[in-house]
VODO-509211 format. One record per residue (C-alpha): residue number from 1; residue in three letters; z, x negated, y negated. Coordinates in steps of 0.02 Angstrom, whole numbers, plus 50000, padded with zeros to 5 digits. Last residue first. Example, Ala and Ser with C-alpha at 12.3 -4.5 7.8 and 13.67 -1.06 7.14 Angstrom:
// residues 2
[node 2,SER,[50357,49316,50053]] [node 1,ALA,[50390,49385,50225]] 
// end
This chain:
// residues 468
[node 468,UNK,[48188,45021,51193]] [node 467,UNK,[48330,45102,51195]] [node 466,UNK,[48289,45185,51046]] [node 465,UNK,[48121,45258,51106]] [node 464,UNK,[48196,45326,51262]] [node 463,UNK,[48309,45420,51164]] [node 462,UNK,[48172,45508,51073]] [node 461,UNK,[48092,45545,51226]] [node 460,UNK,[48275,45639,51263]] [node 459,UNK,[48259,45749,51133]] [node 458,UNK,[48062,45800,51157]] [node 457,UNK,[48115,45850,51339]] [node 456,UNK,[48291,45956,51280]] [node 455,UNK,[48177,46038,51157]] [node 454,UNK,[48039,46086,51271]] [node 453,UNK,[48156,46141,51382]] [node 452,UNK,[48254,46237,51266]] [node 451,UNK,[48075,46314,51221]] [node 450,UNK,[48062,46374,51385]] [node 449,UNK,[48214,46461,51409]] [node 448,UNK,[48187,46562,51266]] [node 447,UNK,[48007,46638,51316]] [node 446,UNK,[48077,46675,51477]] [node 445,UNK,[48226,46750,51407]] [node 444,UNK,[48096,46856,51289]] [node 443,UNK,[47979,46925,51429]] [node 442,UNK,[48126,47004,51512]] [node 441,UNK,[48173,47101,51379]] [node 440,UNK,[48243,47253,51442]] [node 439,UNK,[48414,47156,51526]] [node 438,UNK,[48438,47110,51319]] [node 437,UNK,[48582,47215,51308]] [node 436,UNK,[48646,47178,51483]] [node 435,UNK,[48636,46996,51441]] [node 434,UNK,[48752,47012,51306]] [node 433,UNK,[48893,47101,51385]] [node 432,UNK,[48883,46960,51514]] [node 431,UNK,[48898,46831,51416]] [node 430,UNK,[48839,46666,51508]] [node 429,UNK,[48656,46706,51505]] [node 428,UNK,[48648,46732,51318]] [node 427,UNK,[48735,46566,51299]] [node 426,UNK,[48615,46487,51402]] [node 425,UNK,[48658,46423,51585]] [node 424,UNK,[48679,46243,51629]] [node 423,UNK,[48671,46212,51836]] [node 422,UNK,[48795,46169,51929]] [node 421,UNK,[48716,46062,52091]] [node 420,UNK,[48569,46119,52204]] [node 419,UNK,[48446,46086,52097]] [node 418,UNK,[48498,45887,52100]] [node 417,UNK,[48592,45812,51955]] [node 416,UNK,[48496,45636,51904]] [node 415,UNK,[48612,45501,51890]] [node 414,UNK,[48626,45410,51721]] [node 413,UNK,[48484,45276,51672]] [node 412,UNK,[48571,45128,51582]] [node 411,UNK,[48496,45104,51427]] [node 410,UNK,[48639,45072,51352]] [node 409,UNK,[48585,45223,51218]] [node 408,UNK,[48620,45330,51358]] [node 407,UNK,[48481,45426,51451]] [node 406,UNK,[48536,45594,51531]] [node 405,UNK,[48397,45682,51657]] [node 404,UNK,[48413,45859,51647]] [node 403,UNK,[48390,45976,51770]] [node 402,UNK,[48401,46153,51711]] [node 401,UNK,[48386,46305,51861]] [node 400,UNK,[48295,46477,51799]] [node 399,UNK,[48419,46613,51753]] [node 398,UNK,[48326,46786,51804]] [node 397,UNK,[48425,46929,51710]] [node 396,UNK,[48531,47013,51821]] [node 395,UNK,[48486,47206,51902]] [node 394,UNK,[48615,47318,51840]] [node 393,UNK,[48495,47428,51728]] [node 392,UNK,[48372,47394,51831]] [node 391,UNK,[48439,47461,52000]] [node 390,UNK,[48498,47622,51885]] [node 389,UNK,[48331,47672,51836]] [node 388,UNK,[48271,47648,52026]] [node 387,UNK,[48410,47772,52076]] [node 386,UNK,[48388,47900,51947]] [node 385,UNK,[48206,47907,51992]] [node 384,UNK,[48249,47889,52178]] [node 383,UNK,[48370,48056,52158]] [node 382,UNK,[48253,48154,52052]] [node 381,UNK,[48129,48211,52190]] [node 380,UNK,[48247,48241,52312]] [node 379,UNK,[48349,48367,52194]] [node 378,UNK,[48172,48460,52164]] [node 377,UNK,[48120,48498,52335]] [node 376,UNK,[48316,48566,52390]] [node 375,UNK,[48295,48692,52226]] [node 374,UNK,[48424,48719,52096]] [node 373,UNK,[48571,48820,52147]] [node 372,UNK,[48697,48653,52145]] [node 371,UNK,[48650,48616,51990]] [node 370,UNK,[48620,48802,51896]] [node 369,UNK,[48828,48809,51888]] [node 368,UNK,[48858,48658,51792]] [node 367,UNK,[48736,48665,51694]] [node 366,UNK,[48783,48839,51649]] [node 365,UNK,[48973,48770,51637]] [node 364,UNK,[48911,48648,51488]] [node 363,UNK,[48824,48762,51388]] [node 362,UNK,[48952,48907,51385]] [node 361,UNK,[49067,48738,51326]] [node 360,UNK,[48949,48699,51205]] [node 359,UNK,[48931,48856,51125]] [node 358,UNK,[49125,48890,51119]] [node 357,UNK,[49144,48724,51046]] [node 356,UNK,[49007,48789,50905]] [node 355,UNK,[49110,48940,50888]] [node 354,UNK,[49268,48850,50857]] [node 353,UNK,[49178,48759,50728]] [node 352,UNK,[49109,48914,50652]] [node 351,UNK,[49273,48998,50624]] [node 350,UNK,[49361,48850,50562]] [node 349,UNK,[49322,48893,50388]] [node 348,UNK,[49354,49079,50381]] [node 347,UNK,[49525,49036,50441]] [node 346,UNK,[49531,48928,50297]] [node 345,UNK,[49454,49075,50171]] [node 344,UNK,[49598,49200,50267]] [node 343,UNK,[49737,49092,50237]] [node 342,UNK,[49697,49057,50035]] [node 341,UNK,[49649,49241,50010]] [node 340,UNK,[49859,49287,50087]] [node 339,UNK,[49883,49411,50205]] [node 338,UNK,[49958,49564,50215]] [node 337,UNK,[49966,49696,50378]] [node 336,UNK,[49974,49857,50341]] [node 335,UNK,[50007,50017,50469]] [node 334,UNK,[49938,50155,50392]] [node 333,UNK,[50019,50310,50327]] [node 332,UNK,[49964,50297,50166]] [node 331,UNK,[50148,50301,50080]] [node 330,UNK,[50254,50274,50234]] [node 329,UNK,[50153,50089,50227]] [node 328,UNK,[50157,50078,50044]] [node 327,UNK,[50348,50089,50062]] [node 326,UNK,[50368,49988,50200]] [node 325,UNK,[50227,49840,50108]] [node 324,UNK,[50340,49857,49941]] [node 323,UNK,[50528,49831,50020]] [node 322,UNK,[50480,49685,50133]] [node 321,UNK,[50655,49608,50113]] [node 320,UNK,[50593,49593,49929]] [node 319,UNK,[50417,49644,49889]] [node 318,UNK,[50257,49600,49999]] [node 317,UNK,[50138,49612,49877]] [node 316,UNK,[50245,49521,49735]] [node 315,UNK,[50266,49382,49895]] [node 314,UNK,[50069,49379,49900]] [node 313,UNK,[50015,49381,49741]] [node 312,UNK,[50023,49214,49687]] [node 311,UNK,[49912,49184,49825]] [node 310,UNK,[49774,49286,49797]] [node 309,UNK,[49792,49450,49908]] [node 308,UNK,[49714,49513,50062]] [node 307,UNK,[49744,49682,50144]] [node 306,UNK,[49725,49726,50347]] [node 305,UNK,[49764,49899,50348]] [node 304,UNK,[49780,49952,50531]] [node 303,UNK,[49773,50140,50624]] [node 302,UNK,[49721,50068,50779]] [node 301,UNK,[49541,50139,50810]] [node 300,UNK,[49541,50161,50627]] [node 299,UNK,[49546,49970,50593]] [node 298,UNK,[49542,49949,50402]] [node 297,UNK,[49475,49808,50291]] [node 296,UNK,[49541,49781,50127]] [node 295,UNK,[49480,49662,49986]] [node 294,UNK,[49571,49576,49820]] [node 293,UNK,[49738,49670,49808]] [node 292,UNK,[49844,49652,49624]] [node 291,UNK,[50015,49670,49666]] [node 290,UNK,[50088,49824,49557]] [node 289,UNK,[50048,49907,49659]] [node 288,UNK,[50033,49906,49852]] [node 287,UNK,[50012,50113,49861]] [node 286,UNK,[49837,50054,49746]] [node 285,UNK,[49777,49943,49850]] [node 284,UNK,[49802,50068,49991]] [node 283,UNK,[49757,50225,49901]] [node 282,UNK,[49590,50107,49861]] [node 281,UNK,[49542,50075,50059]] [node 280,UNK,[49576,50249,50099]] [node 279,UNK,[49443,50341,49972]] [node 278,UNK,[49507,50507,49946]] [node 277,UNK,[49615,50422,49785]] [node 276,UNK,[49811,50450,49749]] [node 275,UNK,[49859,50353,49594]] [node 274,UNK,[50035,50275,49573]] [node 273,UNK,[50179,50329,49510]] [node 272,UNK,[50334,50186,49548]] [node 271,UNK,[50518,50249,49559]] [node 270,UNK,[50691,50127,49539]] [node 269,UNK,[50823,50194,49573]] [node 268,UNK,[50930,50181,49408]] [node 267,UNK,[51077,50324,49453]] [node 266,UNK,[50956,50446,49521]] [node 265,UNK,[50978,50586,49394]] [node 264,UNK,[50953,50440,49272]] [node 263,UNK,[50767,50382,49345]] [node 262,UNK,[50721,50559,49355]] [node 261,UNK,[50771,50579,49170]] [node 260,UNK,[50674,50402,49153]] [node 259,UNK,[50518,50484,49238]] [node 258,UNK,[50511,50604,49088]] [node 257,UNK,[50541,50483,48926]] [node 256,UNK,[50426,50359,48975]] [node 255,UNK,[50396,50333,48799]] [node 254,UNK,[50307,50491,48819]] [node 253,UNK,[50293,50560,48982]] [node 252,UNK,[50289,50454,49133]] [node 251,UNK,[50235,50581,49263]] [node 250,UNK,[50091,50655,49129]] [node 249,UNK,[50039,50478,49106]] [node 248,UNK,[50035,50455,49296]] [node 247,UNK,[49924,50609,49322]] [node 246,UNK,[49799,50595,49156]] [node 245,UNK,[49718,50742,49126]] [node 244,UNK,[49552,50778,49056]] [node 243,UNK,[49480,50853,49203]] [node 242,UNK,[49578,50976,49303]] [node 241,UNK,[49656,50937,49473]] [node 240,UNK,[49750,50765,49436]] [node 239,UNK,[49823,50657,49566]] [node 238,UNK,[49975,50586,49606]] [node 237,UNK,[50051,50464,49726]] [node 236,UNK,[50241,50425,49719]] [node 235,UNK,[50316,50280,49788]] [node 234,UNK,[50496,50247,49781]] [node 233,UNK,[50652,50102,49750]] [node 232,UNK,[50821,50048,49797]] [node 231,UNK,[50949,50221,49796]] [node 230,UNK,[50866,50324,49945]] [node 229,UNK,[50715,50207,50031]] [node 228,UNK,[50564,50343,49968]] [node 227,UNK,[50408,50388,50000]] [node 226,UNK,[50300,50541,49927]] [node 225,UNK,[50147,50597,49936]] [node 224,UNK,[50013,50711,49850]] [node 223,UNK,[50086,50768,49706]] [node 222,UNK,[49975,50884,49605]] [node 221,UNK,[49941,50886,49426]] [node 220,UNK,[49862,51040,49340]] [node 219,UNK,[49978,51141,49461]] [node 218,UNK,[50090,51237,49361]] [node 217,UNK,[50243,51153,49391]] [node 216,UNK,[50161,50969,49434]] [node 215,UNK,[50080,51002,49235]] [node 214,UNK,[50258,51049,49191]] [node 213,UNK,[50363,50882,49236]] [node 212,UNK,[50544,50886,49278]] [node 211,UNK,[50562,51029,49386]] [node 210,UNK,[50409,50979,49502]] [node 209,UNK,[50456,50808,49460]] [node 208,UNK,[50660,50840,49527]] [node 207,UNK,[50566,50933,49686]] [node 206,UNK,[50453,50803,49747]] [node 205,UNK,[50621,50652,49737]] [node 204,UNK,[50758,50794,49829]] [node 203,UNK,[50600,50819,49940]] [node 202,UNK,[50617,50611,49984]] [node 201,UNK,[50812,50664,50047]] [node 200,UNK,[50950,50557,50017]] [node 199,UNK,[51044,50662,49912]] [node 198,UNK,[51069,50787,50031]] [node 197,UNK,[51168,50942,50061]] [node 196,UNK,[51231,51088,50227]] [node 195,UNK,[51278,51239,50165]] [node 194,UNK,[51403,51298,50316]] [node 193,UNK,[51403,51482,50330]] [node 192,UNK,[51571,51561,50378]] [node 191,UNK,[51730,51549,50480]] [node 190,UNK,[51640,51573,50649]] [node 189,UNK,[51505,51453,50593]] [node 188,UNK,[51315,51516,50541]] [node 187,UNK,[51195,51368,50471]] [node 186,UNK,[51120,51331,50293]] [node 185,UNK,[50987,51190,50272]] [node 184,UNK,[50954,51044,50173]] [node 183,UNK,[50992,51111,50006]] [node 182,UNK,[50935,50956,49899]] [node 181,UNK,[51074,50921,49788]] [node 180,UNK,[51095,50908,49591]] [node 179,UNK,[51244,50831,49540]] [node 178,UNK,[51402,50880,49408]] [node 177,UNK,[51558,50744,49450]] [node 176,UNK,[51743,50832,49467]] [node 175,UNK,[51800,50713,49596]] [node 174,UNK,[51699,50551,49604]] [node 173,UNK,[51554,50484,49700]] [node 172,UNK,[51468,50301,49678]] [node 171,UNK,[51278,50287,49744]] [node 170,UNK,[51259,50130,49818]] [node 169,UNK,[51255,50220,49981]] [node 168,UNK,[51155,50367,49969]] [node 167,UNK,[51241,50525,50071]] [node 166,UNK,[51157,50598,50173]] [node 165,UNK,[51204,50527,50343]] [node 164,UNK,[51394,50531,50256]] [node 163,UNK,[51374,50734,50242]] [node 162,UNK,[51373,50829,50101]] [node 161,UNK,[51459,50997,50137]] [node 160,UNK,[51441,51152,50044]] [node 159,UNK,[51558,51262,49984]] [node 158,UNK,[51521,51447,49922]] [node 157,UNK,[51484,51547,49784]] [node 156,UNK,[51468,51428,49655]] [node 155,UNK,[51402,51260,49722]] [node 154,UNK,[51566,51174,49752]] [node 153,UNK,[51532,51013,49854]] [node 152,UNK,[51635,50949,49996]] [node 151,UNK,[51610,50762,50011]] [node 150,UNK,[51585,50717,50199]] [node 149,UNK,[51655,50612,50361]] [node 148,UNK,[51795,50492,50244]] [node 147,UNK,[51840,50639,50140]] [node 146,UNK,[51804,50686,49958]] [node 145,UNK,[51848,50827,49898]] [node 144,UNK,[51791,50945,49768]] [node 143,UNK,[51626,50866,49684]] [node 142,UNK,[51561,50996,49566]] [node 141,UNK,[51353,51077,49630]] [node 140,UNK,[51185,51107,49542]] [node 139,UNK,[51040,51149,49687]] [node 138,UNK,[50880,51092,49716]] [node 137,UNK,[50768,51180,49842]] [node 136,UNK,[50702,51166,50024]] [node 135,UNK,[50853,51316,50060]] [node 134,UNK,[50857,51439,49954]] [node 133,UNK,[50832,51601,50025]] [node 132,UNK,[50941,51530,50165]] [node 131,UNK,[51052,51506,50037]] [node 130,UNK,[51050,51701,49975]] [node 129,UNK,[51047,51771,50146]] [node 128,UNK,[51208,51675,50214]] [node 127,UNK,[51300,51698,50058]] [node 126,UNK,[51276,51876,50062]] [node 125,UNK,[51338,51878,50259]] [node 124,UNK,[51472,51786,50219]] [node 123,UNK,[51534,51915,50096]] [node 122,UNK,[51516,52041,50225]] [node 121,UNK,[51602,51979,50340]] [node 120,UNK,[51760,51919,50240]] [node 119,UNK,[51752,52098,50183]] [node 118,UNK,[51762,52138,50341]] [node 117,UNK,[51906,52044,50383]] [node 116,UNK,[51992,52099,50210]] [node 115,UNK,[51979,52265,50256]] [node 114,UNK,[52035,52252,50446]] [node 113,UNK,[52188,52180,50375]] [node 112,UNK,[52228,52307,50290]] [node 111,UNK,[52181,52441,50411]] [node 110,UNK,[52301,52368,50514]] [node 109,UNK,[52441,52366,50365]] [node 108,UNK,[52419,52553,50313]] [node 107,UNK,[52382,52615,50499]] [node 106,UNK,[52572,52553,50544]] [node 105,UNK,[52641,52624,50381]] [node 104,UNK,[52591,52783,50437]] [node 103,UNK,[52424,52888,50440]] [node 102,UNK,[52504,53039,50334]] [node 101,UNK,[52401,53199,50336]] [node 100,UNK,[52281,53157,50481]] [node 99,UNK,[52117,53222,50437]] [node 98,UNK,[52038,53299,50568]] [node 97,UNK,[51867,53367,50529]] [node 96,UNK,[51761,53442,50657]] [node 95,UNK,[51594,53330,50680]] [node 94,UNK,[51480,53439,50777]] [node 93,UNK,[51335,53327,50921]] [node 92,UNK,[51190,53452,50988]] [node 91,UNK,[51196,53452,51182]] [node 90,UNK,[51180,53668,51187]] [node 89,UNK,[51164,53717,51012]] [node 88,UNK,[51245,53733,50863]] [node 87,UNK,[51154,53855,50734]] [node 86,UNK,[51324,53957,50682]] [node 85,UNK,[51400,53794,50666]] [node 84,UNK,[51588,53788,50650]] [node 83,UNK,[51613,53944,50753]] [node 82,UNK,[51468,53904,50826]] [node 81,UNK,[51550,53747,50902]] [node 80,UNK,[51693,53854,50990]] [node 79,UNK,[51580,53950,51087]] [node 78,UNK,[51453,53815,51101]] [node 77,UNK,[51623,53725,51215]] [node 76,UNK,[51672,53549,51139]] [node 75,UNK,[51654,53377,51216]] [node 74,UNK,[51714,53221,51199]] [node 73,UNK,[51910,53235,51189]] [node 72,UNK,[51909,53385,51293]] [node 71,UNK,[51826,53317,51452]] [node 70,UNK,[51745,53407,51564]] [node 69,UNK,[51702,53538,51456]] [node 68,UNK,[51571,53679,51520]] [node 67,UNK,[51445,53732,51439]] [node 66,UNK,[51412,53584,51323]] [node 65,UNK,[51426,53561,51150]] [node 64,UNK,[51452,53349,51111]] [node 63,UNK,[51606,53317,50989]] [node 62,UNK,[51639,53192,50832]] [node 61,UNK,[51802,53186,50757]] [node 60,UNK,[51792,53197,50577]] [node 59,UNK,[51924,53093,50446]] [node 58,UNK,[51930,53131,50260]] [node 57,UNK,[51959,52999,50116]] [node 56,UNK,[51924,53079,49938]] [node 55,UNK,[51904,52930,49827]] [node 54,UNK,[51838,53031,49703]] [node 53,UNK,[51666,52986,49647]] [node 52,UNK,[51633,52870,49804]] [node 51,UNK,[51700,52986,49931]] [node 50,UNK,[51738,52902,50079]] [node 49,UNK,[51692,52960,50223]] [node 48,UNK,[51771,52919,50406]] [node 47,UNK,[51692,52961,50583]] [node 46,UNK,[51791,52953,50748]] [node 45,UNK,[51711,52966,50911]] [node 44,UNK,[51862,52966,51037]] [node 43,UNK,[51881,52839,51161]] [node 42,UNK,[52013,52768,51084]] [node 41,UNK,[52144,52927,51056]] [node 40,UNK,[52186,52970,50889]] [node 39,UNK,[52350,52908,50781]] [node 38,UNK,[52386,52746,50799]] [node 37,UNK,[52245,52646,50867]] [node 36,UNK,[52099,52753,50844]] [node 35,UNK,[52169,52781,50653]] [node 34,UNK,[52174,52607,50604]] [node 33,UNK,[52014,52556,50692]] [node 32,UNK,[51915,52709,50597]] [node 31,UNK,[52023,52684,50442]] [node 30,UNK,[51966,52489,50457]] [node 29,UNK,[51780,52546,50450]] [node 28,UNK,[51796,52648,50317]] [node 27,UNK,[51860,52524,50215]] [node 26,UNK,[51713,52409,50244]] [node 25,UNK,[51594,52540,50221]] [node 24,UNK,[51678,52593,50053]] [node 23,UNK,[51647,52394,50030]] [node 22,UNK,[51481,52380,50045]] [node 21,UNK,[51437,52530,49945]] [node 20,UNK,[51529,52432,49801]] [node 19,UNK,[51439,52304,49811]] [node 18,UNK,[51482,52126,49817]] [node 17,UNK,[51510,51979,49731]] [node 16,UNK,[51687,51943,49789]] [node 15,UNK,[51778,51974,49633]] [node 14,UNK,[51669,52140,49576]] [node 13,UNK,[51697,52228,49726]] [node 12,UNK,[51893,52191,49745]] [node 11,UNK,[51890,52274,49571]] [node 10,UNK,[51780,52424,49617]] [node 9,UNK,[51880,52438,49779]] [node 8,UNK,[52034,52433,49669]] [node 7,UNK,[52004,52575,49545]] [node 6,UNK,[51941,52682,49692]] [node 5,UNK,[52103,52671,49753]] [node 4,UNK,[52189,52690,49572]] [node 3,UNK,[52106,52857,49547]] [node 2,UNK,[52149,52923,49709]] [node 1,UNK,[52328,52887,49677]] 
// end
């Protein structure tokens, strides 16, 4: 009967994983309950050993020598204890052995149960401590179910739980389907640990190349950042730490034979290696890749990457739905703002025009200003020269009077038109717009007017002559 006993511990130890130390003290346990329920009182100290060789099961109850007893389930007289100690003492603790020869069904079925609890215990306990050992790390799981909240993975020893948060969303899952999972984090329920999973996770992306490539493994290449929109497309920066080695051709592998198994684990996501560099301005042009990046200029104070690109390179820089710039931008860590050569040259261009408005403008309201604060003196002074200026400028040009004395070819004299009357002006004189142009030179209307008169005189000699 012993024989068998021990027989089954070492069986129940070997299904649940644990050992078989663990689960004597498990057992023991339960006789304690089972005992202090049916058989000894419960507020007695009650020890059981197991024996592990022969599955000897003996029960002690545990006593404190004193002088005088108070309480008989507790304590024990040092006359009595030296008869089971010889070197007892006052306040030393004796375990007399009590062994109850037949416990009962009863103590059979509650120790029972109290077995498999603490085995339960105990087994969650293991799982607890080797998954929190774990966790940061990739793990190989079997789809079980699949419910509308989470997909419950089987990882061996335990389930773990994928939530929806986690999950990638073009990714298709089916029962039975082999993964690898990023072990998220493992947290203590009353029914057990909960292994919490993710396959959305950028670490699920650092840990598949440190698996995947050996140079990341053993540190000749070293992976300096990571960003990553789960089942579209990510950005890895790499950089070499012995000489002689190229990073992304060690990520790519031969043929592109490593980054496709990466590629494959993550049902066609797309990945892009590019080249980490110290120098900010050349991670950025290179996080932008593969658009080709003609200059960038970076505000610190504000943590912006302004980067200009030719102009067929602009919507390649930019990347669908603004894929490329978010993932450069989680990349670097810089906010980046893209522009196009053919925008910034034009802005370039009207630049300096602006700047001469701005000029003139600065110019104009310091006249304006030093007016009125200019001397009393001064502002006298220039008022009649402005005044005088303007007096000639809209002074009229002199018209002298014509009288002209008509002779017709009758010979009949025709009435002389006095001073007074209308009087014939020049066409210069008539036009207004004209006469203000020539208002300067005086000299020259005089001039004008009297060779018409000469003119008009010789003319009408001739006349004379005729009628005659």
């Amino acid at each position: 009967m012993k024989t068998e006993f021990m027989v089954a511990i070492t069986q129940l130890a070997a299904e649940k994983n644990l050992s078989k130390e663990v689960v004597l003290a498990a057992v023991e346990s339960a006789l304690v309950s089972a005992y202090k329920k049916n058989i000894f009182s419960p507020t007695q100290d009650i020890v059981v050993k197991i024996s592990p060789s022969t599955g000897d099961v003996k029960a002690y109850v545990r006593k404190k020598v004193v002088e005088d007893v108070a309480d008989p389930l507790l304590e024990i007289t040092l006359k009595d204890a030296r008869k089971l100690d010889k070197n007892a003492r006052v306040d030393d603790v004796v375990s007399i052995e009590d062994t109850p020869p037949n416990s009962g069904r009863i103590a059979a079925q509650t120790a029972r149960q109290v077995i498999l609890q603490r085995l339960h215990e105990a087994e969650h306990d293991t799982i607890f401590k080797e998954f929190t050992f774990r966790v940061n790390d990739i793990i190989t799981g079997t789809i079980q179910r699949i419910t509308p909240d989470a997909i419950y993975v089987d990882v061996g020893k335990a389930e773990a739980v994928l939530p929806l948060k986690e999950q990638v969303h073009n990714e298709r899952y089916r029962i039975g389907r082999r993964l690898k999972f990023y072990l998220l984090d493992v947290q203590k329920k009353p029914r057990g640990p909960e292994i919490i999973l993710s396959r959305a996770h950028r670490d699920l992306l650092r840990r598949l190349f440190e698996l995947e490539i050996p140079e990341i493994a053993s540190g000749a290449v070293e992976l300096k950042a990571v960003a990553r929109e789960p089942g579209y497309r990510s950005k890895v920066a790499v950089v070499a730490r012995q000489e002689g080695i190229d990073p992304i051709g060690c990520c790519v592998g031969l043929r592109g034979i490593r980054i496709q198994n990466i590629i494959n684990e993550f049902n066609g996501e797309k990945i892009d290696v590019i080249l980490w560099s110290d120098a900010q301005k050349v991670f950025i042009a290179n996080a932008l890749s593969p658009a080709q990046v003609s200059h960038v200029v970076l505000n610190a104070a504000e943590g912006v990457a302004t980067v200009v690109v030719p102009d067929k390179q602009l919507s390649l820089a930019i990347g669908k739905e603004g894929q490329n710039a978010r993932l450069a931008a989680k990349l670097t860590g810089w906010r980046i703002d893209i522009k196009s050569l053919s925008s910034v040259e034009a802005a370039k261009a009207l630049l300096p025009a602006e700047e001469e408005a701005a000029v003139e403008d600065e110019e104009a309201e310091e006249a304006t200003v030093a007016a009125p604060s200019a001397e009393s003196g001064s502002v006298a002074e220039a008022a009649p020269a402005e005044q005088e200026e303007e007096q000639e400028q809209e002074e009229p040009v002199e018209e002298e009077p014509a009288a002209y004395e008509l002779v017709l070819t009758t010979g009949t004299p025709s009435p002389s038109i006095s001073p007074s009357g209308p009087q014939i002006r020049f066409a210069e004189d008539i036009l207004p717009s004209r006469a203000k142009k020539k208002k300067s030179s005086k000299k020259d209307a005089d001039a004008r007017s009297a060779k018409g008169k000469k003119s008009k005189s010789k003319h009408t000699y001739v006349e004379e002559e005729d009628a005659s």
